[in-house]
C-alpha positions as CSV (number, residue, x, y, z in Angstrom):
1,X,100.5,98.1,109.9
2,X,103.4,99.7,107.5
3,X,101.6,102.6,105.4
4,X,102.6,102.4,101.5
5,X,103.5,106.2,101.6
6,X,104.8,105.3,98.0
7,X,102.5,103.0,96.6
8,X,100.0,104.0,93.8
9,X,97.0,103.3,95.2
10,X,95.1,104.9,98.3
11,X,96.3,105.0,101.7
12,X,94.6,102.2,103.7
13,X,93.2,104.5,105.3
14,X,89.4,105.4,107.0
15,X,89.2,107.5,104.5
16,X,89.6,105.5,101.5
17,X,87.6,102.7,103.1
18,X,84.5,105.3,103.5
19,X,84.8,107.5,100.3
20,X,82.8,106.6,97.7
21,X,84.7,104.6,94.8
22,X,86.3,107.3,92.2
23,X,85.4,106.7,88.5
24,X,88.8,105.6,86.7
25,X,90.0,108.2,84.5
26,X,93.0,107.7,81.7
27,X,96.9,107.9,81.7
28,X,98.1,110.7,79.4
29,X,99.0,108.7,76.2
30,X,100.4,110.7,73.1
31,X,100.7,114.7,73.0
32,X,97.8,116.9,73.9
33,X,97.8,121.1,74.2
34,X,96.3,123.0,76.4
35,X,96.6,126.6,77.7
36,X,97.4,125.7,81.1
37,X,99.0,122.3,82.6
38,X,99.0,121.2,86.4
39,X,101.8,118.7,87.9
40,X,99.7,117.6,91.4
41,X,96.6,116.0,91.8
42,X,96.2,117.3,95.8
43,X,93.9,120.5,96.6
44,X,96.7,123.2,95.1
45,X,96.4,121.2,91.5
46,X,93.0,120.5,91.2
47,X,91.6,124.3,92.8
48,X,93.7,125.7,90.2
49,X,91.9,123.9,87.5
50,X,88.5,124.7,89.3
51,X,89.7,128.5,89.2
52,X,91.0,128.1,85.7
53,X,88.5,126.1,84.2
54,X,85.8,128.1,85.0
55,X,88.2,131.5,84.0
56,X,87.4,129.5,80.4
57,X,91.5,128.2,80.3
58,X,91.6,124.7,78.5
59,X,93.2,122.7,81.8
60,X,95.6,119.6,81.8
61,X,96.4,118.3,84.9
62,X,98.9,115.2,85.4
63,X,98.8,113.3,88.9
64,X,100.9,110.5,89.3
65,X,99.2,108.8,91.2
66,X,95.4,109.1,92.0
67,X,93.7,112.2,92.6
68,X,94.0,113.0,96.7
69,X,96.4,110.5,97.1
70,X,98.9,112.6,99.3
71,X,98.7,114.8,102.3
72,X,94.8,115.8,100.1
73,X,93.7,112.7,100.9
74,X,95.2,111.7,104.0
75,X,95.3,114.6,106.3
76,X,94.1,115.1,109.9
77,X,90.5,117.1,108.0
78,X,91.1,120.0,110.2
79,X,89.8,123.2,108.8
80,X,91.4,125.9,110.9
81,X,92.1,129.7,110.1
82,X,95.4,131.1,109.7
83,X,98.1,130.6,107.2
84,X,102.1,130.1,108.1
85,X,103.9,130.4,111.5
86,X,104.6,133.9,113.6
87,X,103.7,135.9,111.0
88,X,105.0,138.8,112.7
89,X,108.6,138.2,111.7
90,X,107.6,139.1,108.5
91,X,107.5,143.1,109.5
92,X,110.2,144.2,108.3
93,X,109.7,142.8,104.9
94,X,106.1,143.7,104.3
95,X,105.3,146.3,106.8
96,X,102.4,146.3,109.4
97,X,100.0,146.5,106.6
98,X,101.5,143.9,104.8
99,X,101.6,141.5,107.7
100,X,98.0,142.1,108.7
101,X,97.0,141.0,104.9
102,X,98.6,138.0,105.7
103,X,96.5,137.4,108.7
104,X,93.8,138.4,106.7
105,X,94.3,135.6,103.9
106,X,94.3,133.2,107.0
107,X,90.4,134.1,107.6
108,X,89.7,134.4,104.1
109,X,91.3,130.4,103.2
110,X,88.8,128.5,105.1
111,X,85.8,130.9,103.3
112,X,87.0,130.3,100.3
113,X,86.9,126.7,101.4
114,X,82.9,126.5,102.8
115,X,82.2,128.8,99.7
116,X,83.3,126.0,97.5
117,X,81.6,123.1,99.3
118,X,78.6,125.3,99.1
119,X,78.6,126.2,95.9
120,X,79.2,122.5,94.6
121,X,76.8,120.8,97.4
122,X,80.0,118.5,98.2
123,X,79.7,116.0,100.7
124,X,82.5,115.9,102.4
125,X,81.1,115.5,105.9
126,X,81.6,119.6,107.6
127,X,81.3,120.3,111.0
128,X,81.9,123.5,111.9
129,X,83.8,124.0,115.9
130,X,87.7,123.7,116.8
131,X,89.3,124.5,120.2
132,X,92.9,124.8,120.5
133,X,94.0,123.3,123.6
134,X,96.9,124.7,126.2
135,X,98.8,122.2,128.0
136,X,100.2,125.0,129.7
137,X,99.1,128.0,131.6
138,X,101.3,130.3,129.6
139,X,99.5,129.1,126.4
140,X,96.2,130.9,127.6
141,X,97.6,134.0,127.0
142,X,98.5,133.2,124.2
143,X,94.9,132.8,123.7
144,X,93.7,135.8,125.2
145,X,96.6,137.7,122.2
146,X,94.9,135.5,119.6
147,X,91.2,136.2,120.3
148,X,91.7,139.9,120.7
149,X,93.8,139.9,117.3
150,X,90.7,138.7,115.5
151,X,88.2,140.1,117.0
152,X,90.2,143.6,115.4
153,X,90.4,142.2,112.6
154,X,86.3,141.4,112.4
155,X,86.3,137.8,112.9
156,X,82.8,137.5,112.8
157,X,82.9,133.8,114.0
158,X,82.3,133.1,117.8
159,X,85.2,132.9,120.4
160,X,85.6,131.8,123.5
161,X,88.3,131.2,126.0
162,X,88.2,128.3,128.7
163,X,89.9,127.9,132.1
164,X,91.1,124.8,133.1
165,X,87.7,124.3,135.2
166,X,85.3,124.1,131.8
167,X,87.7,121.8,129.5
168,X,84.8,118.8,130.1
169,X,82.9,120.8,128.0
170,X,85.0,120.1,125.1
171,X,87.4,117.5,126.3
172,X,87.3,114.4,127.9
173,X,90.6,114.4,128.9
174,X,92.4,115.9,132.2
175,X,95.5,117.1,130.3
176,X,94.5,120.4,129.1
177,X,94.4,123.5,131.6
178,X,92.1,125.9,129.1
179,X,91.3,126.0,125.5
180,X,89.8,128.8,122.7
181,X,87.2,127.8,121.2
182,X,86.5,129.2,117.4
183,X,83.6,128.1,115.7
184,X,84.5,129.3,112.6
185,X,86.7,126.6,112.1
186,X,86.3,122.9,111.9
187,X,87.1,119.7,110.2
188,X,85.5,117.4,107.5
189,X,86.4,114.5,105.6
190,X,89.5,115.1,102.9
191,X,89.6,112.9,100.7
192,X,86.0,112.9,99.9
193,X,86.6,117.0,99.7
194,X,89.6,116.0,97.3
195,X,87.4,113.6,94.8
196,X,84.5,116.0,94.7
197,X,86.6,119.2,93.4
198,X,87.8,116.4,91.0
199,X,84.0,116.1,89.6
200,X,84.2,119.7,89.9
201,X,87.2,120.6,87.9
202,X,86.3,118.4,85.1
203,X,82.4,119.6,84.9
204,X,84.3,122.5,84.0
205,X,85.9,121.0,81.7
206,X,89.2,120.8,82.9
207,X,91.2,117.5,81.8
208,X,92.5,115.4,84.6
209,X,95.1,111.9,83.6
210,X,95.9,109.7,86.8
211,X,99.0,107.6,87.0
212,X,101.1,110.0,84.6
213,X,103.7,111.6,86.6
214,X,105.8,114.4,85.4
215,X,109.1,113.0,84.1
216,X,110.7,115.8,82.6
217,X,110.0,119.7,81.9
218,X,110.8,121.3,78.6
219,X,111.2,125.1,79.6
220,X,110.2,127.8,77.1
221,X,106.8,129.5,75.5
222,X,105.2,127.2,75.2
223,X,106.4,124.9,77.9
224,X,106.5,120.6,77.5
225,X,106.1,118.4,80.2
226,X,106.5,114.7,79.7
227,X,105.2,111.7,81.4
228,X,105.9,108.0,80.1
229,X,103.9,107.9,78.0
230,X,102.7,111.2,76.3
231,X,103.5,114.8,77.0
232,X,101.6,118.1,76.9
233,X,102.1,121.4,75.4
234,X,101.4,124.8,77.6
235,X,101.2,128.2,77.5
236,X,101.8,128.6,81.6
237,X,102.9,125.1,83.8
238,X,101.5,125.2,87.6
239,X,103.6,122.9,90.1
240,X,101.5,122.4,92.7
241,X,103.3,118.4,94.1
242,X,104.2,119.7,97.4
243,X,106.1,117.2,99.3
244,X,105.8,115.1,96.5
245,X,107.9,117.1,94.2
246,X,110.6,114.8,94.4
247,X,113.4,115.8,92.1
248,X,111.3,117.0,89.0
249,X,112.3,120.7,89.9
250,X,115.3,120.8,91.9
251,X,115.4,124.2,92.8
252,X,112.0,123.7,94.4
253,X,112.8,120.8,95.6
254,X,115.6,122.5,98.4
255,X,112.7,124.8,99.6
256,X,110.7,122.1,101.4
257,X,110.8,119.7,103.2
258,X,109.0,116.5,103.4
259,X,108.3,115.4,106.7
260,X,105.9,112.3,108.0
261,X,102.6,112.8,109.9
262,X,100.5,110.3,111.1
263,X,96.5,109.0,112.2
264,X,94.9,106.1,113.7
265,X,91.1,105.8,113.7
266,X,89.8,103.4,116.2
267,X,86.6,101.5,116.1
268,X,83.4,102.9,116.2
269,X,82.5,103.7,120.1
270,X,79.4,104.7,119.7
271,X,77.5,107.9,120.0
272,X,77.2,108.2,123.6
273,X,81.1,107.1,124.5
274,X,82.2,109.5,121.5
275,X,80.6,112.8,123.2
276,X,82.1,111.8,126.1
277,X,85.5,112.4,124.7
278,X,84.4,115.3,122.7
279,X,81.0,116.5,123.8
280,X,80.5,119.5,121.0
281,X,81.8,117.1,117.9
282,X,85.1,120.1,118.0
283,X,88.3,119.6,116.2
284,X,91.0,119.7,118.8
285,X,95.0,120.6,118.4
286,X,97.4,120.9,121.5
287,X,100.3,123.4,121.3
288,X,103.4,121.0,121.6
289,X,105.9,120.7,118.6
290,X,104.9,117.4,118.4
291,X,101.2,118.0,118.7
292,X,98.4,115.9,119.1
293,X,95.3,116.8,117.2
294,X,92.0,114.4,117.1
295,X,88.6,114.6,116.3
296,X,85.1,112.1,115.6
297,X,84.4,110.7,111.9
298,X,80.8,110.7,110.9
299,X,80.6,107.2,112.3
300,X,81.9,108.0,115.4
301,X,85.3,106.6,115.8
302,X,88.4,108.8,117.5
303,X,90.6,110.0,114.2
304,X,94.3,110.6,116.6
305,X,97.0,112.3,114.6
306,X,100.1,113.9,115.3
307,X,104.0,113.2,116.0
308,X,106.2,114.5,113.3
309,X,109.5,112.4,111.7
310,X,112.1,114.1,108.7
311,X,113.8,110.9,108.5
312,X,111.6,109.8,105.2
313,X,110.8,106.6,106.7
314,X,107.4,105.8,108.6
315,X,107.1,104.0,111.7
316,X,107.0,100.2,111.3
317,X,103.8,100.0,113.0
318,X,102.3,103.1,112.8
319,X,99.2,101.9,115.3
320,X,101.9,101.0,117.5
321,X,103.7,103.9,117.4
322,X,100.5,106.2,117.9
323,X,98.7,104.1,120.1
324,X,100.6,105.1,123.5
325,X,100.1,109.2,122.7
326,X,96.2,108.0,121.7
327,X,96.3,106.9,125.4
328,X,98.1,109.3,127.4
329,X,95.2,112.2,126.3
330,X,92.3,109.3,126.7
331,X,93.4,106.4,129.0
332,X,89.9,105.5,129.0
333,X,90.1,104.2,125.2
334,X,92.8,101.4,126.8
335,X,89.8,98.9,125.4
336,X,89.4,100.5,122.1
337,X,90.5,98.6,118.8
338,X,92.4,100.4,116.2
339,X,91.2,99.5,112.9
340,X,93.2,102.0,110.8
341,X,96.6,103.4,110.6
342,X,98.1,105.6,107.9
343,X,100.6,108.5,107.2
344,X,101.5,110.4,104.6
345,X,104.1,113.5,104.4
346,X,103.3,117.2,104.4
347,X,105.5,119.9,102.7
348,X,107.3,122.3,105.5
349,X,109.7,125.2,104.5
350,X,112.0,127.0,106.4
351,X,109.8,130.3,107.4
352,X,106.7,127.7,107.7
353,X,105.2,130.3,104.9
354,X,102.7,128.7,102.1
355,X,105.0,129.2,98.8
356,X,103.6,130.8,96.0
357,X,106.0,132.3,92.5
358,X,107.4,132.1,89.9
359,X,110.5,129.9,88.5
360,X,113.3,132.5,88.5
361,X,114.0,132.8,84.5
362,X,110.7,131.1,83.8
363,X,107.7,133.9,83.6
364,X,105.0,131.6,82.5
365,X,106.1,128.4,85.3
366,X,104.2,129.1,88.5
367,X,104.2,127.1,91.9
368,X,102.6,126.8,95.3
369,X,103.9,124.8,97.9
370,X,105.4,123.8,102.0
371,X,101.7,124.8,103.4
372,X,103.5,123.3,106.6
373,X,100.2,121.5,108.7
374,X,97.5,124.3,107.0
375,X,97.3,122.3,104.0
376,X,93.3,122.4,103.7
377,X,92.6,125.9,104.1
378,X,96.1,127.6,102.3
379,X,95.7,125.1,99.2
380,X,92.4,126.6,98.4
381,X,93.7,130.1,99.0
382,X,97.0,129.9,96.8
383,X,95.2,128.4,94.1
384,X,92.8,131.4,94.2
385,X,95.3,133.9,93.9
386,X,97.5,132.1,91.5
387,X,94.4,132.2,88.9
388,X,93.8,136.0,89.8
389,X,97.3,136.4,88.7
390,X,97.6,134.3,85.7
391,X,94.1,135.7,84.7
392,X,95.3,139.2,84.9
393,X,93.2,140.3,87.6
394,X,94.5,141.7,91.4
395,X,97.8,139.7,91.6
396,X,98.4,142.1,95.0
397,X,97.3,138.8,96.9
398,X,99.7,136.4,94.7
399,X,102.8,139.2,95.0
400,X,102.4,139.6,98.9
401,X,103.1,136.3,99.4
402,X,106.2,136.2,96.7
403,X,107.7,138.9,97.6
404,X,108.7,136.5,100.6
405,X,112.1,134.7,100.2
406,X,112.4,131.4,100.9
407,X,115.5,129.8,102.2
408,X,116.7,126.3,100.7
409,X,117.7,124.1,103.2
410,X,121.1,123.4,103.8
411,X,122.7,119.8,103.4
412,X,121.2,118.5,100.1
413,X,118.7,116.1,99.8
414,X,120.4,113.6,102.0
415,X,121.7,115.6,105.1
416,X,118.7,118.2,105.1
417,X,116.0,116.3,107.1
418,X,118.8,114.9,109.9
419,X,119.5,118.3,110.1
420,X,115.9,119.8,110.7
421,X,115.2,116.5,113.0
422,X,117.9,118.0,115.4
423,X,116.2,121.2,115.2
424,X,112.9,120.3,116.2
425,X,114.0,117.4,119.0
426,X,116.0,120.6,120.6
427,X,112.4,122.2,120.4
428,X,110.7,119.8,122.0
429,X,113.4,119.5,124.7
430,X,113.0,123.5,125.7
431,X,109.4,122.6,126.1
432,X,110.2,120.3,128.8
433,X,112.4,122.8,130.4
């Protein structure tokens, strides 16, 4: 079952098959003005015109496809703290107290995430519970380092290590020798999250155009972006495509990187075979490079995701291709049925930092980007701090994350991902070592 990574429509996935049907909205046709335009329909673009909207900036956002139809509306739904990747190498940039902001923002992105379902009674199906699972004894301590890291800086969410003896409690799977449990973080349903900020940005009156994608950028004050068939006038442009960016912006372009992620969902097994795989209804994520990370939808099927390719193509039967790591974690699904596979590509850079700036030489073109695999929790949180900063309010949060550099990667669009697939199949083969 090939997944149409580039068609326009939905991903045949479980979660376009149980969202509810999204109201058509227009193509941008002629010239329209507006003091801020978005280029991505995913969380990043349509947060911003949540934050925007409601700051009382007339919004224009252009998706070229529909909205949540990338990693938005496709990803594994797993709403975990923490932003980027050993954030500790950042010391001697930003300092101890700039670093421990950092971590900081990592707690504060999945708040500003349940605030917003909250506040807008989305249904988006929330469960609250993740475990992080060690497939080796060296990865508990890592644990122990982790727990005692939030609790200083006042997680107020309940942890809770496990040794190898207790993993029935939130596994049904012998492959895992301890786990930390957070229960401050969890999973949900994306793209139903995805298509009810949509209803949310445009109750605020922001104005959103599907199937218009971004042909070309006019730089200046104001700015122009075209699409095929119109274009719109700006005071400030947002890019917020991500993976998707394609060659719109080149510049941005070399700073991530695209690479494909996968999911099957299998058929529904019932209520009582479902707890036995995951008893407490937890998100679950293993620590390998190529992880595994699974969960149960509200109708209680086994959502499987994981492996990791930067060669641009998918599998060319990605139920297949996932069904054999489905089985080595639950050999006791060797009955189940798979009734969906789907992938999509997330945006990775080079630090594994979330993105956020401005175009050097452009003051009024900002971006956020390369969330690298914390896509549904850093989204939320850089379109929250790019609004503070385009408002005029704290920009300390926006700046932080800035002042990072961020490396383009080497080889050019066509020799870059061979490059970074070398880098991360040396990685796996040191964790086999």
């Amino acid at each position: 079952m090939p997944t149409p990574t580039h068609s326009r429509e939905h991903a045949p996935s479980w979660y376009a098959a149980s969202a509810a049907p999204a109201p058509a909205r227009p193509s941008l046709e002629g010239e329209v003005v507006a003091d801020v335009c978005i280029v991505g329909g995913g969380y990043t673009g349509l947060n911003c015109a949540i934050e925007l909207a409601r700051r009382g900036y007339a919004v224009v956002l252009l998706e070229a496809r529909l909205l949540g139809w990338g990693a938005s509306g496709r990803n594994g739904g797993q709403l975990i703290r923490g932003v980027g990747h050993d954030i500790e190498r950042f010391l001697p940039l930003l300092g101890a107290d700039g670093v421990r902001r950092l971590k900081r923002y990592g707690l504060e992105a999945v708040e500003l995430v349940r605030r917003r379902i909250d506040e807008f009674a989305i249904d988006c199906d929330l469960r609250w519970g993740y475990c992080d699972l060690a497939n080796r004894p060296e990865h508990l301590d890592g644990f122990r380092r982790a727990r005692d890291e939030l609790l200083e800086l006042g997680y107020r969410h309940e942890l809770r290590l496990l040794q190898a003896g207790e993993m029935h409690r939130v596994v049904g799977s012998t492959r895992y020798c301890g786990g930390l449990i957070d229960m401050g973080s969890g999973h949900l349903h994306p793209l139903k999250l995805a298509l009810g900020e949509a209803r949310v940005a445009e109750r605020l009156g922001a104005r959103l155009f599907e199937r218009s994608a971004a042909t070309r950028i006019d730089y200046g004050a104001p700015v122009r972006v075209h699409t095929a068939r119109g274009a719109v006038r700006a005071e400030r442009l947002i890019l917020a495509c991500n993976a998707y960016l394609d060659g719109l912006q080149p510049w941005l372009s070399g700073k991530v990187l695209p690479a494909g992620s996968y999911i099957v969902a299998t058929e529904p097994l019932g209520e009582a075979r479902a707890r036995q795989l995951i008893p407490e209804d937890m998100a679950l994520c293993d620590q390998r490079v190529a992880l595994d990370y699974f969960r149960l939808s509200a109708d209680r099927r086994l959502l499987f995701g994981g492996a990791c390719h930067y060669s641009g193509r998918d599998p060319a039967d990605i139920a297949a291709y996932m069904r054999p790591k489905l089985l080595r974690v639950f050999p006791q699904l060797a009955d189940a049925r798979i009734d969906y596979a789907w992938g999509g590509m997330i945006g990775i850079g080079a630090n594994r930092l979330p993105q956020l700036g401005r175009l050097p030489g452009q003051a009024n073109v900002w971006y956020a980007q390369a969330y690298a695999g914390h896509g549904l929790n850093a989204t939320h949180l850089a379109a929250e701090l790019l609004a503070r900063a385009i408002h005029g309010e704290d920009a300390s949060g926006f700046e932080l994350f800035a002042a990072v550099p961020h490396p383009t990667f080497p080889g050019g669009p066509l020799l870059r991902a061979p490059l970074l697939a070398l880098g991360m199949l040396w990685e796996r083969l040191k964790e086999r070592l």
